[in-house]
C-alpha positions as CSV (number, residue, x, y, z in Angstrom):
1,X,114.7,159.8,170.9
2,X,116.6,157.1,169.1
3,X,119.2,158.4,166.2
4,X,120.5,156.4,163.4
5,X,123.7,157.9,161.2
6,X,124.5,156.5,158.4
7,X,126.6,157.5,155.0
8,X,130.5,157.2,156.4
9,X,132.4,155.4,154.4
10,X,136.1,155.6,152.2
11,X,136.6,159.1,150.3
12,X,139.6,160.2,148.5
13,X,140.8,163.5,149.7
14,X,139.3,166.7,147.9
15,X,136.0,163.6,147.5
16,X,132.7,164.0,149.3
17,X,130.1,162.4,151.6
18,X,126.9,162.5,153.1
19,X,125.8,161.6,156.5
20,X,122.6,160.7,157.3
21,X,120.7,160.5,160.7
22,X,116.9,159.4,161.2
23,X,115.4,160.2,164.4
24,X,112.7,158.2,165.8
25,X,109.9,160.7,166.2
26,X,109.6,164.0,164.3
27,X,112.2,166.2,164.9
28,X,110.1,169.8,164.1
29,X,110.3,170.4,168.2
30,X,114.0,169.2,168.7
31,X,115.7,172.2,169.6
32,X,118.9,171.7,168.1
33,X,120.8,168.5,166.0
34,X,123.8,168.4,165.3
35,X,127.0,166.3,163.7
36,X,129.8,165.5,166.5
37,X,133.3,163.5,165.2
38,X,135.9,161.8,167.4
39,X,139.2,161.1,166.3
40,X,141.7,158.5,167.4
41,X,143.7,159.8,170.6
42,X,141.0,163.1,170.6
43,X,138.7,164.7,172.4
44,X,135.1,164.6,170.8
45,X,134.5,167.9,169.0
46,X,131.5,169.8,167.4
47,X,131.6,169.6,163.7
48,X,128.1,171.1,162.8
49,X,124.5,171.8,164.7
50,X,121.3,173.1,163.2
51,X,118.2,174.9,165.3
52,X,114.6,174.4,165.1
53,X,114.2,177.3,163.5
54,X,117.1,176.4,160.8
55,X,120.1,178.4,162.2
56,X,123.2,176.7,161.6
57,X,126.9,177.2,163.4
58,X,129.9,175.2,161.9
59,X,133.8,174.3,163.5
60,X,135.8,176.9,161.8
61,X,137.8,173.4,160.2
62,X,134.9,173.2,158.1
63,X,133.4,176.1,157.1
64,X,132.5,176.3,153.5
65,X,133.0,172.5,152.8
66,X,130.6,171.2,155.1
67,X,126.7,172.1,155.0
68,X,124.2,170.6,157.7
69,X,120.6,170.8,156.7
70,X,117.5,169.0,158.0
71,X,114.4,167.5,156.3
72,X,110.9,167.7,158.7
73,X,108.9,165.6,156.7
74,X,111.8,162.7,157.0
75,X,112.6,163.2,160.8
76,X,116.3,163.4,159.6
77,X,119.3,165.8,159.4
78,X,121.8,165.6,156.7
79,X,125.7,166.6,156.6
80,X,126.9,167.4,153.1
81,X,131.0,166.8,153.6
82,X,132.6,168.3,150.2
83,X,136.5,168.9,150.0
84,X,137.3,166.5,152.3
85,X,140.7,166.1,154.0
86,X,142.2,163.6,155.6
87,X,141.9,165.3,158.7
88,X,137.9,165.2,158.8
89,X,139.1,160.8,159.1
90,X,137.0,160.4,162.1
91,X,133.9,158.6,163.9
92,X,130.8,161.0,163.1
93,X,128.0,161.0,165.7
94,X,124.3,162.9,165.4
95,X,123.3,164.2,169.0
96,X,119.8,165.3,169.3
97,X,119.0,168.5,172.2
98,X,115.5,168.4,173.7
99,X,113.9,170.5,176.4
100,X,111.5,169.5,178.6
101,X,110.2,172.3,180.9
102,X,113.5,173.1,182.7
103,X,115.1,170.1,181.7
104,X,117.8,169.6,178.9
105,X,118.3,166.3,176.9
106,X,120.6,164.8,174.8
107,X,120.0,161.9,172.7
108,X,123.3,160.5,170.4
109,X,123.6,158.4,167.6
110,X,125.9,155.1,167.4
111,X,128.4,156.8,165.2
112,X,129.3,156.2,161.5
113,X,133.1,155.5,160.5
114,X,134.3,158.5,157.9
115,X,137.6,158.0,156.5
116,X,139.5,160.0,154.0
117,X,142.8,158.7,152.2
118,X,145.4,161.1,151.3
């Protein structure tokens, strides 16, 4: 599975965003997706996945600003980033989880710059 994110960009704080990221092949059988962000000098930290089946768990940093939703037809998850702050300034990744039988796979994206000015 190949992932491509797009959508990061230069936001005001309090602005909004939307990341983008297209998977290769249909994504109906992907068992979860999900939105990853690394900061400078930090750890790489879950920001927002989604299930096959639609259920969705968020980073407590982001509840209730962030969404993550996923179109089938299009193969692609989105991440609607409202209220931003200037600590969501980070490199955004998609990571895609597969299973195979009784193995687990991960597929990630190359990362899309987000940035939010005070």
């Amino acid at each position: 599975v190949q992932l491509q994110a797009s959508g990061g960009g230069l936001v005001q704080a309090g602005g909004s965003l939307k990341l983008s990221c297209a998977a290769s092949r249909s994504i109906t059988s992907i068992n979860t997706m999900g939105w990853y962000r690394q900061a400078p000098g930090n750890q790489r930290e879950l920001v927002a996945t989604i299930g096959f089946d639609g259920s969705t768990k968020y980073a407590d940093s982001v509840k209730g600003r962030f969404t993550i939703s996923r179109d089938n037809a299009k193969n692609t998850v989105y991440l609607q980033m409202n209220s931003l702050k200037p600590e969501d300034t980070a490199v955004y990744y998609c990571k895609a989880g597969l299973a195979l039988g009784t193995q687990w796979f991960e597929y990630w994206g190359q990362g899309t710059q987000v940035t939010v000015s005070s």
